[in-house]
N, C-alpha and C positions, 0 to 999 in steps of 0.2 A: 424546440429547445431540448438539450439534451442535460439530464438530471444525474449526480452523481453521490449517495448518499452513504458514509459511513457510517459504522456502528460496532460496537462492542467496548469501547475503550469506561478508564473507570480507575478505580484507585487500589496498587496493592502494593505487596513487600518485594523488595529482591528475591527472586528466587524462583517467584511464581510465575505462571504463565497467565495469559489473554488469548482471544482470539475475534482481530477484527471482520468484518464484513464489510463491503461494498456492492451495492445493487445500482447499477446503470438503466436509465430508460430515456427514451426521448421516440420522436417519430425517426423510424428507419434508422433505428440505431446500430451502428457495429464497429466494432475495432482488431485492432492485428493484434492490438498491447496493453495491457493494462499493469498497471504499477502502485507503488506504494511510498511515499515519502515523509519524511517528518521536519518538523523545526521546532526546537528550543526555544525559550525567552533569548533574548539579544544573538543566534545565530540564524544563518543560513541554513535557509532547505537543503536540505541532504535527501540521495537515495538511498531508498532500503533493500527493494525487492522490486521485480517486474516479470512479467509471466508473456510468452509467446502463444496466442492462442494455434498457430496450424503446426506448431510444431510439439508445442507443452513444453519449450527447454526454459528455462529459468533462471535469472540471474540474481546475485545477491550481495549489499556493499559487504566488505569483509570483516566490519564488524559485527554485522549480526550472522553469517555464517557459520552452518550449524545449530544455530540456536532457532531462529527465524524460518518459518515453510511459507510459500505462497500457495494457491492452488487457488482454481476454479472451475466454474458451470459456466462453458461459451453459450449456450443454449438460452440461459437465463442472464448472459450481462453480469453475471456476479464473482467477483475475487474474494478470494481470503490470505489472510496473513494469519499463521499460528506463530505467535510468541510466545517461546520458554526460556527460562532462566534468567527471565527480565533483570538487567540493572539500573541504578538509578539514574547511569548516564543516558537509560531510553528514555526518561520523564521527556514528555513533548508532545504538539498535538500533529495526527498522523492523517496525511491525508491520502485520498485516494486518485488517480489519473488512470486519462483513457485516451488511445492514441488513433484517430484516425487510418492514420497510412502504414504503410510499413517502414521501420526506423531500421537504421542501419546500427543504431544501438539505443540501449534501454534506460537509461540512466542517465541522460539529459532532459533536464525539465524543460524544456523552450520545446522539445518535441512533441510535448503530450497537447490534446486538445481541448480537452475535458478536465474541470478539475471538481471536489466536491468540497464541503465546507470544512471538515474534518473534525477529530475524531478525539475526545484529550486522553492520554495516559498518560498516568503518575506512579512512579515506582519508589517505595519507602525504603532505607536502610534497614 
């Protein structure tokens, strides 16, 4: 079984930043991609962010561009998402995915393999 576990999410003001984590394990674990997504109360999953691990290039939806960094430890299975300048439209809980194969792109969620329980952030006026 392969394990997918969020972390850092939590409550603050517009303005401020967070910074999630995601730690992957399972037997013979490994992937090409790892990603970032979120949902609102009454919307759809939307992407955020997804990271290439043999190349490091990175993709991001174009609202959080700029404000939002992915980064990780392939070594360790572990991503991160640094969010700054949180708004209230981010409130939503964030999850994290892990893609077996190689995608021909990052931002489809039917692609991913792995998903984890995810992660809530609330952002105040």
């Amino acid at each position: 079984q392969v394990q997918l576990v969020e972390s850092g999410g939590g409550l603050v003001q517009a303005g401020d930043s967070l910074r999630l984590s995601c730690a992957a394990s399972g037997r013979t674990f490994s992937s090409y991609a790892m990603g970032w997504f979120r949902q609102a109360p009454g919307k759809e999953r939307e992407f955020v962010a997804a990271i290439s691990w043999s190349s490091g290039y990175t993709h991001y939806a174009e609202s959080v561009k700029g404000r939002f960094t992915i980064s990780g430890d392939n070594a360790k299975n572990t991503v991160y998402l640094q969010m700054n300048s949180l708004k209230p439209e981010g409130t939503a809980v964030y999850y994290c995915a892990a893609d077996r194969n190689r995608p021909l792109r990052l931002d489809i969620i039917k692609e991913y393999d792995y998903w984890g329980q995810g992660t809530q952030v609330t952002v105040s006026s």
